[in-house]
N, CA, C and O atoms as a CHARMM CRD file, in Angstrom:
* protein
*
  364
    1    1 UNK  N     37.23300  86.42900 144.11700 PROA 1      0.00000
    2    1 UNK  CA    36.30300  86.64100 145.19100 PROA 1      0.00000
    3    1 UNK  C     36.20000  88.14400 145.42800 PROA 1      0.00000
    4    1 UNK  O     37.12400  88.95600 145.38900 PROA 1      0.00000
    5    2 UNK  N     35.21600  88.31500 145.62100 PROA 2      0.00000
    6    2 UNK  CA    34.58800  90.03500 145.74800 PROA 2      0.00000
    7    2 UNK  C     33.88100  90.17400 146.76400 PROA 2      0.00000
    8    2 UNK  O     32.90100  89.47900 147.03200 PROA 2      0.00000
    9    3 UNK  N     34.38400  91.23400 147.53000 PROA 3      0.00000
   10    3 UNK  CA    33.69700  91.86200 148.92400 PROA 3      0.00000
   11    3 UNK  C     32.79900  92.81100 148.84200 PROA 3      0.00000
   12    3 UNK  O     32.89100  93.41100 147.77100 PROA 3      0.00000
   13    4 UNK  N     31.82200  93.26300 149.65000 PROA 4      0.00000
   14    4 UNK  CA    31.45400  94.75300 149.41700 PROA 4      0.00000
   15    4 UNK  C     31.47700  95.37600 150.85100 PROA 4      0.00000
   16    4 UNK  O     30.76900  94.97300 151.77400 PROA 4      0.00000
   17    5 UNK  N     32.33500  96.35900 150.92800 PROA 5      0.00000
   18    5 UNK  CA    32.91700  97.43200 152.39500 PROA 5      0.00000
   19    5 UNK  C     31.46700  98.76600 151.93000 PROA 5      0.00000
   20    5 UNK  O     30.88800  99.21500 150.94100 PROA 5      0.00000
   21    6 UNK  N     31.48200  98.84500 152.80200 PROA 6      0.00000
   22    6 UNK  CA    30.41900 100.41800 152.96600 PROA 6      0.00000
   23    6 UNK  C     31.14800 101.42300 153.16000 PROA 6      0.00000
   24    6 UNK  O     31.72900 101.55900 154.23700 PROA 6      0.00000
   25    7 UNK  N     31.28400 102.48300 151.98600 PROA 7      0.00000
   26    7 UNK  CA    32.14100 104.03500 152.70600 PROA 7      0.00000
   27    7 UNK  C     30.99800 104.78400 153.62200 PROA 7      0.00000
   28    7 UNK  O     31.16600 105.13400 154.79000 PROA 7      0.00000
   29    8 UNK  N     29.76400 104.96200 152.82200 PROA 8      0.00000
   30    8 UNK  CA    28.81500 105.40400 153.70200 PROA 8      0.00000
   31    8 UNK  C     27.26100 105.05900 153.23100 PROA 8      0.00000
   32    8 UNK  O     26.86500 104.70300 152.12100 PROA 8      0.00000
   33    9 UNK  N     26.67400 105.24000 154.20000 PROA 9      0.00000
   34    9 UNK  CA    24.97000 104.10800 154.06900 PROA 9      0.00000
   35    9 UNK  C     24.42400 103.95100 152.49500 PROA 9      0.00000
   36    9 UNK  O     23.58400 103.13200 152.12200 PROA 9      0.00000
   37   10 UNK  N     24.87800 104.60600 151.94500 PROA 10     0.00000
   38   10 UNK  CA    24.37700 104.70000 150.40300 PROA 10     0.00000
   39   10 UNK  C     25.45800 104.48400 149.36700 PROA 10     0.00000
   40   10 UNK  O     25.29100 104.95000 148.24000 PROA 10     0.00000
   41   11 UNK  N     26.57800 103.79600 149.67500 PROA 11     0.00000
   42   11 UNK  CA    27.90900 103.72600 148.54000 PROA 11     0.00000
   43   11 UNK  C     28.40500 102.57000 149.26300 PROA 11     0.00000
   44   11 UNK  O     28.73500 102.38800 150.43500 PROA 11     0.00000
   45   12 UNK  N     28.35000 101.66300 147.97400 PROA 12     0.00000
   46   12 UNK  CA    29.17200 100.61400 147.87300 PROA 12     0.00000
   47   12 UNK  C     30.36000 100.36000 147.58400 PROA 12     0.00000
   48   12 UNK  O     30.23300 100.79200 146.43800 PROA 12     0.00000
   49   13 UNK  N     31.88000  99.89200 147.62700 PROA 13     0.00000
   50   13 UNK  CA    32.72800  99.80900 147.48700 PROA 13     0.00000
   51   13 UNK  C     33.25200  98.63900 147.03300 PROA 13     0.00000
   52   13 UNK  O     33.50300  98.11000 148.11600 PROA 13     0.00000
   53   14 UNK  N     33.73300  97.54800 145.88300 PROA 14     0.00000
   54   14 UNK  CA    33.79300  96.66300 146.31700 PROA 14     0.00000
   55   14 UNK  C     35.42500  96.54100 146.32800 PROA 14     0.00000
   56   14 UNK  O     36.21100  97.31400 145.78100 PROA 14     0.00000
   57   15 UNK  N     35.66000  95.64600 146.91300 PROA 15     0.00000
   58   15 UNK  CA    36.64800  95.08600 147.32100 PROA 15     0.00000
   59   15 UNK  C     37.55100  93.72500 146.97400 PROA 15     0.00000
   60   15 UNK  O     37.37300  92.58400 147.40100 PROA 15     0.00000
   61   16 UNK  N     38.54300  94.19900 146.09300 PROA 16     0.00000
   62   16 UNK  CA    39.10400  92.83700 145.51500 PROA 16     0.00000
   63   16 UNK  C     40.19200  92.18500 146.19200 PROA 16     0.00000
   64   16 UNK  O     41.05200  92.80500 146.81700 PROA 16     0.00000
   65   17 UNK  N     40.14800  90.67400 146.04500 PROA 17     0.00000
   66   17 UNK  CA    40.75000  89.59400 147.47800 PROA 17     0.00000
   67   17 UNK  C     40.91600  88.63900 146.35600 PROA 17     0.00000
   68   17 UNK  O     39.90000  88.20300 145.81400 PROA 17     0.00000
   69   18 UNK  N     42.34700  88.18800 145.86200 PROA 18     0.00000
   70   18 UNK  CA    42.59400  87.46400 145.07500 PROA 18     0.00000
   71   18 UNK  C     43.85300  86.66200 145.15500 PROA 18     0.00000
   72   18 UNK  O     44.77900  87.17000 145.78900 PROA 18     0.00000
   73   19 UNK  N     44.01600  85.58600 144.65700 PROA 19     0.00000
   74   19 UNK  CA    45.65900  85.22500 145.03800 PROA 19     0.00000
   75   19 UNK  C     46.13000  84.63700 143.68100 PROA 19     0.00000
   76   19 UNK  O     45.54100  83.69000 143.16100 PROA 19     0.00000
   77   20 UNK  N     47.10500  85.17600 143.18500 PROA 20     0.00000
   78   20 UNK  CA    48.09900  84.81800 142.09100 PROA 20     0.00000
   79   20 UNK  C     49.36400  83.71400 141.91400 PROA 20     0.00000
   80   20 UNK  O     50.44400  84.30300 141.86800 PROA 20     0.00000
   81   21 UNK  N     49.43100  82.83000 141.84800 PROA 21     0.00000
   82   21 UNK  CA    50.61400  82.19800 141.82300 PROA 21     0.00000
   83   21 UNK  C     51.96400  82.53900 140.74000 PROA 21     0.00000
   84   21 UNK  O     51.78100  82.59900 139.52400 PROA 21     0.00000
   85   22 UNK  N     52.96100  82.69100 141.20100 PROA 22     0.00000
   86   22 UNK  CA    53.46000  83.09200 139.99200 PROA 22     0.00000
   87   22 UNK  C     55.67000  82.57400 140.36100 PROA 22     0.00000
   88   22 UNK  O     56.36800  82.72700 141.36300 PROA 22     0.00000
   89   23 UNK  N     55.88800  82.15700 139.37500 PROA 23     0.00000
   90   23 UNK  CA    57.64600  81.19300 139.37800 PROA 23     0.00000
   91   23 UNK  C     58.72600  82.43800 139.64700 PROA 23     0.00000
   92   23 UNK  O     59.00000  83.43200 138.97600 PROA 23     0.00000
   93   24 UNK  N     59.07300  82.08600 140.55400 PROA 24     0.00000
   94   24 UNK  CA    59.90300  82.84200 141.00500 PROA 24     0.00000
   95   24 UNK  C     61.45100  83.17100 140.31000 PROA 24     0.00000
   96   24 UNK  O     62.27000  82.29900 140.59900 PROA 24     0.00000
   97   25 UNK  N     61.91300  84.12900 139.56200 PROA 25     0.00000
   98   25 UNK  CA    62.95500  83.97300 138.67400 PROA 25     0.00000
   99   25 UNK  C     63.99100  84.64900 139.15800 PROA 25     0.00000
  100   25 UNK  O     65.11500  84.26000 138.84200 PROA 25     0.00000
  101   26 UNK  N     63.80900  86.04800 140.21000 PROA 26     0.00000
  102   26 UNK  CA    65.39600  86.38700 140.76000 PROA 26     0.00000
  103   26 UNK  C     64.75000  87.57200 141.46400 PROA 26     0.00000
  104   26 UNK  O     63.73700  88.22800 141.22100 PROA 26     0.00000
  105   27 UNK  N     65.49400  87.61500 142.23200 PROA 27     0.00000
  106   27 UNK  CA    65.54400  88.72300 143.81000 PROA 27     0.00000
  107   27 UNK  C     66.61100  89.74600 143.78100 PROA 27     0.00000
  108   27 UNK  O     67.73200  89.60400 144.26900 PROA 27     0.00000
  109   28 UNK  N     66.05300  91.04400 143.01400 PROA 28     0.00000
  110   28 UNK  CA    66.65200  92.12200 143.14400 PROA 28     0.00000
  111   28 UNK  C     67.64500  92.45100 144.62100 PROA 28     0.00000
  112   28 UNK  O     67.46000  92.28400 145.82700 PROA 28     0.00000
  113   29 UNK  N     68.52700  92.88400 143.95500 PROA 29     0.00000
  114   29 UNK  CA    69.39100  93.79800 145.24800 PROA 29     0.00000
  115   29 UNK  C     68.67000  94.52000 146.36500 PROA 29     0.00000
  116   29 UNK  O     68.91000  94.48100 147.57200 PROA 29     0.00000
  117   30 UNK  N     67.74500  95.18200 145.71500 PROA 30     0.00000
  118   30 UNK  CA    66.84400  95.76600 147.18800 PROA 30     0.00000
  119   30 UNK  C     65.51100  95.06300 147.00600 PROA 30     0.00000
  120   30 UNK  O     64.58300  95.86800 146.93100 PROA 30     0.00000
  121   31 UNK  N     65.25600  94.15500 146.94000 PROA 31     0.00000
  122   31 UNK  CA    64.46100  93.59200 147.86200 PROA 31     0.00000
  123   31 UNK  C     62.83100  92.84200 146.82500 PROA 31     0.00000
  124   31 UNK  O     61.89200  92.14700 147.21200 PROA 31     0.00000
  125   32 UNK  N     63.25400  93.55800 145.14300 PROA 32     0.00000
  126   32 UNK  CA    61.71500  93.18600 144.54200 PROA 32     0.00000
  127   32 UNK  C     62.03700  91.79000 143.96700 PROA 32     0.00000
  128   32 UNK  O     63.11800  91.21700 143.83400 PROA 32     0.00000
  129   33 UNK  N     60.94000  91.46400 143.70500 PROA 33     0.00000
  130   33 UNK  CA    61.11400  89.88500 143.12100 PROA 33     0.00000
  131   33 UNK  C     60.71600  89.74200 141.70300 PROA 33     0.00000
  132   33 UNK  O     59.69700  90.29700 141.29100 PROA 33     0.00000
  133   34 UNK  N     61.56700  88.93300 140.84000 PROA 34     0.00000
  134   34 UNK  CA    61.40800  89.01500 139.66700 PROA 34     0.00000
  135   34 UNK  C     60.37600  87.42300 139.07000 PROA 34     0.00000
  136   34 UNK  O     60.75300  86.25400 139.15100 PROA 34     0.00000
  137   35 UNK  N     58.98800  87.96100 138.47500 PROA 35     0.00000
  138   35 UNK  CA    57.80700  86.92800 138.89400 PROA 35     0.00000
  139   35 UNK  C     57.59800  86.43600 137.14400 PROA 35     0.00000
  140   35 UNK  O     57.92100  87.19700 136.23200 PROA 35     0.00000
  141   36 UNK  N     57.08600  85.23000 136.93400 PROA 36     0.00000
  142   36 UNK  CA    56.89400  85.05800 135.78800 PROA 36     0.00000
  143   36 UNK  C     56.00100  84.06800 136.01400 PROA 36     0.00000
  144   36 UNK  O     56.16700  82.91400 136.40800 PROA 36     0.00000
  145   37 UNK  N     54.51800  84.99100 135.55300 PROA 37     0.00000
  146   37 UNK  CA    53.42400  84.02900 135.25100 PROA 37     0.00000
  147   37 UNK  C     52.89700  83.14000 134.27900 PROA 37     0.00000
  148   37 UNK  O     53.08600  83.44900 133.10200 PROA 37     0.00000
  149   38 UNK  N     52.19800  81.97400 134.56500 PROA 38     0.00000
  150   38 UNK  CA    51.90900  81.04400 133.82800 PROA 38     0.00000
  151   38 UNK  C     51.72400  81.06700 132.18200 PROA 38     0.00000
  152   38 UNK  O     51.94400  80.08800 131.46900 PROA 38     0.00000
  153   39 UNK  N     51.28000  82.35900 131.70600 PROA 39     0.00000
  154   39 UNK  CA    51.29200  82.87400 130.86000 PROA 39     0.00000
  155   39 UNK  C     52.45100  82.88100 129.82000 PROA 39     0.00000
  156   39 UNK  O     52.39100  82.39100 128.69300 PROA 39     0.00000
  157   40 UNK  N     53.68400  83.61900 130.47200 PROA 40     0.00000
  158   40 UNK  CA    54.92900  83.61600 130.13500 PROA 40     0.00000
  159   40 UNK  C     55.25300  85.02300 130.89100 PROA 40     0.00000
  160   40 UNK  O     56.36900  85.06200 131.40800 PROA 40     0.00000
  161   41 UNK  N     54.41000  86.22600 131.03500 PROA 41     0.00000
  162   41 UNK  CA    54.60500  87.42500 131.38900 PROA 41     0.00000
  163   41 UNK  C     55.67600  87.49400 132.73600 PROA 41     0.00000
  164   41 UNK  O     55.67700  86.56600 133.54400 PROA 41     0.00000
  165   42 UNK  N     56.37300  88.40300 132.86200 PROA 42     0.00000
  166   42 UNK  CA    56.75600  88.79900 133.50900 PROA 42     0.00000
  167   42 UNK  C     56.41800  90.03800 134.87800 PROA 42     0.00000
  168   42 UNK  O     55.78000  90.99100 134.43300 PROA 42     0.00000
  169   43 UNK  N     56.69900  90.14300 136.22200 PROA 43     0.00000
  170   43 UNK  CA    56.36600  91.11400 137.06600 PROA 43     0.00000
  171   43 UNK  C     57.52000  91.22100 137.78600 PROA 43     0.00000
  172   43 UNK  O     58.33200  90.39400 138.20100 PROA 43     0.00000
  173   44 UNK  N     57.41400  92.55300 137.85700 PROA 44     0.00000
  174   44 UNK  CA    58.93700  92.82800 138.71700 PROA 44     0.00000
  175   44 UNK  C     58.68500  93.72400 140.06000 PROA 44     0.00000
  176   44 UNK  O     59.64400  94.11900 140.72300 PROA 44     0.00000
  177   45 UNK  N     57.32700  94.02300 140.42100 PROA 45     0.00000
  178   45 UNK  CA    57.19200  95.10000 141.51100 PROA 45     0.00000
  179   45 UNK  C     56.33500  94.46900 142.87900 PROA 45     0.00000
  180   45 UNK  O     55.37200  94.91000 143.50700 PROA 45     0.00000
  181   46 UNK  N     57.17100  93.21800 143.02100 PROA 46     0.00000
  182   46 UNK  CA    56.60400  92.67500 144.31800 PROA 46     0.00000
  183   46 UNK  C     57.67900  93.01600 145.31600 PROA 46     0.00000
  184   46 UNK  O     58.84700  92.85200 144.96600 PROA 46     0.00000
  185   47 UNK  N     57.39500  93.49900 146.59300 PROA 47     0.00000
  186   47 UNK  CA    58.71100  93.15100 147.47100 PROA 47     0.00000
  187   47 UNK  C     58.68400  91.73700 148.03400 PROA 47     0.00000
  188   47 UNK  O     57.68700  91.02100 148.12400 PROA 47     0.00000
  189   48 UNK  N     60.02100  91.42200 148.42400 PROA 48     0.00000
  190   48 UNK  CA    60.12300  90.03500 149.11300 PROA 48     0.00000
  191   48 UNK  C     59.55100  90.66300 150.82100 PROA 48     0.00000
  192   48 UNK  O     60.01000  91.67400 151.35100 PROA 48     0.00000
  193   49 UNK  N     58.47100  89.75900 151.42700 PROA 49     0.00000
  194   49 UNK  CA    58.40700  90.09500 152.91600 PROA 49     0.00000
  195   49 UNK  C     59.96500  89.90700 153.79100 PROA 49     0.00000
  196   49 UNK  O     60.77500  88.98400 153.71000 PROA 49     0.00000
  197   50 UNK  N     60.01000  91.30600 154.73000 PROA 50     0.00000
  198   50 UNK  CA    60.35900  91.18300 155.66300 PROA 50     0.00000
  199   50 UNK  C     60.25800  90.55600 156.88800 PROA 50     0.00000
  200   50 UNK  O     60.26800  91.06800 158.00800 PROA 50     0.00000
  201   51 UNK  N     60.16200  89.40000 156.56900 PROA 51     0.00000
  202   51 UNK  CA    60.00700  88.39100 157.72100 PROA 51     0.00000
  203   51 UNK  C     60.48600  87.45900 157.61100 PROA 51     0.00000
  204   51 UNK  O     61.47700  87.28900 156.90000 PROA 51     0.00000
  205   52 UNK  N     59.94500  86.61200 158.25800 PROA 52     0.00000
  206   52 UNK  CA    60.32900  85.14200 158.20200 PROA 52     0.00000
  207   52 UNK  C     60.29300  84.33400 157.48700 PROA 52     0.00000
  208   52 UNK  O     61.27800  83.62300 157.29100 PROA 52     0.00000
  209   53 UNK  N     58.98900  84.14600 156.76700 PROA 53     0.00000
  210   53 UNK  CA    58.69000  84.14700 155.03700 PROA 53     0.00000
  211   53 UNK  C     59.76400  84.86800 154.24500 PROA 53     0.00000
  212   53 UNK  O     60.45300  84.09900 153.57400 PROA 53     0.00000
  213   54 UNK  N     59.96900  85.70600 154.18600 PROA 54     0.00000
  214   54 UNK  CA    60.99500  86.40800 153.17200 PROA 54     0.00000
  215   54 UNK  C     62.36600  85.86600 153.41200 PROA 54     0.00000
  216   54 UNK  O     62.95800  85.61100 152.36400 PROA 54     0.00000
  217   55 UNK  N     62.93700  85.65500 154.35500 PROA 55     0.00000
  218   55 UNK  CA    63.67100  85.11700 155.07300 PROA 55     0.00000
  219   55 UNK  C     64.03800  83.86200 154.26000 PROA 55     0.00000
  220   55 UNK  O     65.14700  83.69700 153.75000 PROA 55     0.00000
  221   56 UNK  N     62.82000  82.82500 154.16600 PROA 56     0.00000
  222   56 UNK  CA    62.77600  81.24800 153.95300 PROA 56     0.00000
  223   56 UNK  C     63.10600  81.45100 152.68700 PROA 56     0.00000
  224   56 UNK  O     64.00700  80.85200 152.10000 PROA 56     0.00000
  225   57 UNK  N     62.21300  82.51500 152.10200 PROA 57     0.00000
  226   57 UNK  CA    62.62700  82.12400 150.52400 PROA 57     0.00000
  227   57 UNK  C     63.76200  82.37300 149.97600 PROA 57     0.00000
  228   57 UNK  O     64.14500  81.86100 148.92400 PROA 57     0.00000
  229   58 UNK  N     64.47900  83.30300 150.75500 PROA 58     0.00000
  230   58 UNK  CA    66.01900  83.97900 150.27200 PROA 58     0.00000
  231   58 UNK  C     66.93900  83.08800 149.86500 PROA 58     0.00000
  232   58 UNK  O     67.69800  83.10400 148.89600 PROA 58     0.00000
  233   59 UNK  N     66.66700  81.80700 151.28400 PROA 59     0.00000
  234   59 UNK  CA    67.66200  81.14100 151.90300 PROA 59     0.00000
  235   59 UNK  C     67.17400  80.48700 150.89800 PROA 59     0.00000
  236   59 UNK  O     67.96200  80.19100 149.99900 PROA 59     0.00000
  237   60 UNK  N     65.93200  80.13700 150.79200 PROA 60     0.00000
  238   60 UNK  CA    66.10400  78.68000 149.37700 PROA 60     0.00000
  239   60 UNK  C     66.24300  79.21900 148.09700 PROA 60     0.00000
  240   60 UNK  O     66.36100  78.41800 147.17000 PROA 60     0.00000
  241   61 UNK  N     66.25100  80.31000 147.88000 PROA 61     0.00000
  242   61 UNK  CA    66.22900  80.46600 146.34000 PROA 61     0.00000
  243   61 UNK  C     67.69800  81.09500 146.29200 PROA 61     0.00000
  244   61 UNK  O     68.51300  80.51900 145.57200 PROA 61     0.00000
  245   62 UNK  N     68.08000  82.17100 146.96200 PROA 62     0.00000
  246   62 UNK  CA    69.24000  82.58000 146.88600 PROA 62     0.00000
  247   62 UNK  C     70.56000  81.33000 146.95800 PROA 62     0.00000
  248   62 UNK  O     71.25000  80.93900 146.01700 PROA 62     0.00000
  249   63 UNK  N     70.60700  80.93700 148.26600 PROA 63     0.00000
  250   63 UNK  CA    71.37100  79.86300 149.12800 PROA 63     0.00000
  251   63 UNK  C     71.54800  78.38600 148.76600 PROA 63     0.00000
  252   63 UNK  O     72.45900  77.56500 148.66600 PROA 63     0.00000
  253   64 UNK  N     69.96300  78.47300 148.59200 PROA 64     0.00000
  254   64 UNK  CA    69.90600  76.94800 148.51300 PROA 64     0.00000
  255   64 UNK  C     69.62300  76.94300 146.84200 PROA 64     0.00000
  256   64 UNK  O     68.83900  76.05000 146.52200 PROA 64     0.00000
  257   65 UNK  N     70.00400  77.58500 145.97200 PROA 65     0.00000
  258   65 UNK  CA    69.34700  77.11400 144.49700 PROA 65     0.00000
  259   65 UNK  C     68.25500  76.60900 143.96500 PROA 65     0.00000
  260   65 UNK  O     68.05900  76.21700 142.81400 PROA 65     0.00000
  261   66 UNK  N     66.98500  76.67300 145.63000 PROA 66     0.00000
  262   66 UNK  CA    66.28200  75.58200 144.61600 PROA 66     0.00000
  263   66 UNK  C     65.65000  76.72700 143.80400 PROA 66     0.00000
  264   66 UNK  O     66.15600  77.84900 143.76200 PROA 66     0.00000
  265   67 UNK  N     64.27700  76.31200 143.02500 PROA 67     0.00000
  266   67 UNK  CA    62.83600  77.00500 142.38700 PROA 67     0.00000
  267   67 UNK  C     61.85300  76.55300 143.02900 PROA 67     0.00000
  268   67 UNK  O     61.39300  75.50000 143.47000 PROA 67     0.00000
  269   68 UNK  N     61.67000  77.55400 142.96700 PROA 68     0.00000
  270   68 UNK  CA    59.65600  78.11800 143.72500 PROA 68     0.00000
  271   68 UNK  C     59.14700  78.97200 143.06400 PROA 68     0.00000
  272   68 UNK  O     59.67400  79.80000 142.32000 PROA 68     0.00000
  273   69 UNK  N     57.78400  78.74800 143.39000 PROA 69     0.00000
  274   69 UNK  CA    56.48900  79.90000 143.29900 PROA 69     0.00000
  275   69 UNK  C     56.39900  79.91600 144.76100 PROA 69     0.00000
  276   69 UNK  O     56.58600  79.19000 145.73800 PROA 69     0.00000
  277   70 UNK  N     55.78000  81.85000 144.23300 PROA 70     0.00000
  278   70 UNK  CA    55.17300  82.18600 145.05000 PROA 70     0.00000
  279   70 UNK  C     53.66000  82.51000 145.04200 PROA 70     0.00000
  280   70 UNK  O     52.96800  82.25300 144.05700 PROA 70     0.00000
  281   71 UNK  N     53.23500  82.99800 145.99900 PROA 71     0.00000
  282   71 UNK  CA    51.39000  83.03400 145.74300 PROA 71     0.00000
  283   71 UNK  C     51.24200  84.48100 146.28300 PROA 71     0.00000
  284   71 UNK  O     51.36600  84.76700 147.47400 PROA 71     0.00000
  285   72 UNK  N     51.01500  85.20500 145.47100 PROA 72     0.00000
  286   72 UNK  CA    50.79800  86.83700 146.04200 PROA 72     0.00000
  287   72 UNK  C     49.48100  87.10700 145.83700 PROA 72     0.00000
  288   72 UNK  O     48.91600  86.94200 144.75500 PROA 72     0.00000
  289   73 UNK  N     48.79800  87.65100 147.15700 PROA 73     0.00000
  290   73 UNK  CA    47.55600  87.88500 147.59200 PROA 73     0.00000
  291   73 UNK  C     47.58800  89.39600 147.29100 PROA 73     0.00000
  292   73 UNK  O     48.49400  90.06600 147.78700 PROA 73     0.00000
  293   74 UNK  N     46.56900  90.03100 146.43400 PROA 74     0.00000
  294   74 UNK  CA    45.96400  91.49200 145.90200 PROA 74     0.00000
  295   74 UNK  C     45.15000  91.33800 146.65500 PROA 74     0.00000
  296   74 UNK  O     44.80000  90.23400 147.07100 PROA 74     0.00000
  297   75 UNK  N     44.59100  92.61200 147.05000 PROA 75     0.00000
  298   75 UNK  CA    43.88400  93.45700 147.73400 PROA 75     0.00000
  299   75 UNK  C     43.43900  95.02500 147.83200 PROA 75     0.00000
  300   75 UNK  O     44.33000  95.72000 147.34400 PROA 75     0.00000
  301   76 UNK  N     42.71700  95.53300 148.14600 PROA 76     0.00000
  302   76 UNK  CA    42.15100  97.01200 147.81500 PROA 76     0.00000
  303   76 UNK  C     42.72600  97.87000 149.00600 PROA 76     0.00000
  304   76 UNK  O     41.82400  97.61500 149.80400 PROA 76     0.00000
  305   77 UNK  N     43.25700  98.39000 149.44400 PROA 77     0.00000
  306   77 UNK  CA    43.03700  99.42700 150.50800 PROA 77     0.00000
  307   77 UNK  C     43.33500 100.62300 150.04900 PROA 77     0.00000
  308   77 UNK  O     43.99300 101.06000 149.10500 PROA 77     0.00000
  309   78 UNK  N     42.49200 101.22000 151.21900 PROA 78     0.00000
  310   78 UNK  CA    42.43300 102.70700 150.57900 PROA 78     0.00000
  311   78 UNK  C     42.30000 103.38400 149.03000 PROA 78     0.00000
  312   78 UNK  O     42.83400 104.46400 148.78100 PROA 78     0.00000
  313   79 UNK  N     41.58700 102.68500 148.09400 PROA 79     0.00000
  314   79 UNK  CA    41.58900 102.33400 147.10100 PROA 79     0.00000
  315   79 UNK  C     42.81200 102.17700 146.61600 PROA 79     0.00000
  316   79 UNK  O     42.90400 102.83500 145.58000 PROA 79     0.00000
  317   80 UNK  N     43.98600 101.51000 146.92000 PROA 80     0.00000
  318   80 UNK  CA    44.95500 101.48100 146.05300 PROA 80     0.00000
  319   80 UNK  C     44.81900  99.59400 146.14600 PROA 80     0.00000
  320   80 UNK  O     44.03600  98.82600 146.70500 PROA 80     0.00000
  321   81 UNK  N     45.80600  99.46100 145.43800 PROA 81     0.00000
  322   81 UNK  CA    45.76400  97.88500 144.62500 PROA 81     0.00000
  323   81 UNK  C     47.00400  97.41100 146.17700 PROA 81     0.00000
  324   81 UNK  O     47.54500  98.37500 146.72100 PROA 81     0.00000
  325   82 UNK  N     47.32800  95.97900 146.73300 PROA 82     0.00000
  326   82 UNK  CA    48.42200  96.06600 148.18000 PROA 82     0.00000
  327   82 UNK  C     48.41800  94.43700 147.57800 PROA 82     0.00000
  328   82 UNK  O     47.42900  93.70400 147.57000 PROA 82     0.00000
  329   83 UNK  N     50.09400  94.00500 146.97000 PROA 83     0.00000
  330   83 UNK  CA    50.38900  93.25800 146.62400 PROA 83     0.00000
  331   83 UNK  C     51.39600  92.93200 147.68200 PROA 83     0.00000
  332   83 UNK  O     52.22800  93.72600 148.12100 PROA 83     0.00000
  333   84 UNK  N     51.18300  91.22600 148.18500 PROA 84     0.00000
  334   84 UNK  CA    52.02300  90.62800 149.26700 PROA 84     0.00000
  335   84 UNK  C     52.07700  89.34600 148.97800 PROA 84     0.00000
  336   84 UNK  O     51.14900  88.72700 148.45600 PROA 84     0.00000
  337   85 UNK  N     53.41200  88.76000 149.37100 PROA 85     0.00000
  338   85 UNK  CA    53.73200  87.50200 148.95200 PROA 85     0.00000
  339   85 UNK  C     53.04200  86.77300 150.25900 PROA 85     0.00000
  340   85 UNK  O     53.28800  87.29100 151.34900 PROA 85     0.00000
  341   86 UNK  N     52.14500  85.54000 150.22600 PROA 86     0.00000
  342   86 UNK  CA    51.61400  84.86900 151.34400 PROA 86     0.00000
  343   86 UNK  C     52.49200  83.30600 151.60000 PROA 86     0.00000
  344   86 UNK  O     52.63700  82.69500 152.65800 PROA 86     0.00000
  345   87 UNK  N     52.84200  83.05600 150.62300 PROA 87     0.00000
  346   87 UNK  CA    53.01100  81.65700 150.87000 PROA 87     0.00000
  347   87 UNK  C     54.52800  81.29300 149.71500 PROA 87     0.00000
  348   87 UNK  O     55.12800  82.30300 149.34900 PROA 87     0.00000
  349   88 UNK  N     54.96900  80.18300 149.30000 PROA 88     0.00000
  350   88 UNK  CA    55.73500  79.64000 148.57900 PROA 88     0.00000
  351   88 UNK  C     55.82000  77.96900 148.67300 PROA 88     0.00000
  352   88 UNK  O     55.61500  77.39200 149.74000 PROA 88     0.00000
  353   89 UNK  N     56.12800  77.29500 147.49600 PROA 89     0.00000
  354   89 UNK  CA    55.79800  76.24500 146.98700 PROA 89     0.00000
  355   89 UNK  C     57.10800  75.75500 146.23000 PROA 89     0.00000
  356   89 UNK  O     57.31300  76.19700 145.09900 PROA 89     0.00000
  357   90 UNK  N     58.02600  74.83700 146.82100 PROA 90     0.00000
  358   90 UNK  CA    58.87000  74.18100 145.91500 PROA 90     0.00000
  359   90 UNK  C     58.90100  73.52000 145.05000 PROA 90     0.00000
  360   90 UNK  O     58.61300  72.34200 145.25900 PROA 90     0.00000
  361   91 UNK  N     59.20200  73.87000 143.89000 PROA 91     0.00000
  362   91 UNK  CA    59.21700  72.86800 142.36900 PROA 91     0.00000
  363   91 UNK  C     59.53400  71.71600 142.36200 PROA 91     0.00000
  364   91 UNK  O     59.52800  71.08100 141.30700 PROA 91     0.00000
């Protein structure tokens, strides 16, 4: 899905809004998550949220052993690329 933001009356910007699902394989010491998409590929530069969400998943993946995906929502700001975990899904 594609947005279009206005920088100014004559320039378009667009704006990418996407969500990734991807198996959750291990939770770095400080905090990134180790992601492996459907593909087979690997990603390692998500942080786990500081919240309550981040929280849930610790406890189940760390604690509780189970497996999950997670669903990380991309986005544009400031033209940079803003990767965040939204949700999680038990296997």
């Amino acid at each position: 899905m594609e947005e279009e933001a206005w920088d100014s009356p004559d320039t378009a910007v667009p704006m990418v809004n996407h969500e990734k699902e991807y198996q959750l394989i291990d939770i770095s010491e400080d905090g990134y998550l180790d992601l492996l998409n459907f593909s087979g590929d690997t990603k390692d530069d998500v942080k786990l949220p500081k919240d309550a969400l981040g929280e849930t998943i610790r406890k189940l993946f760390v604690d509780d052993g189970k497996d999950l995906t997670v669903t990380v929502k991309v986005t544009i700001e400031n033209g940079e690329p803003i990767e965040k975990v939204i949700k999680y899904k038990l296997l």
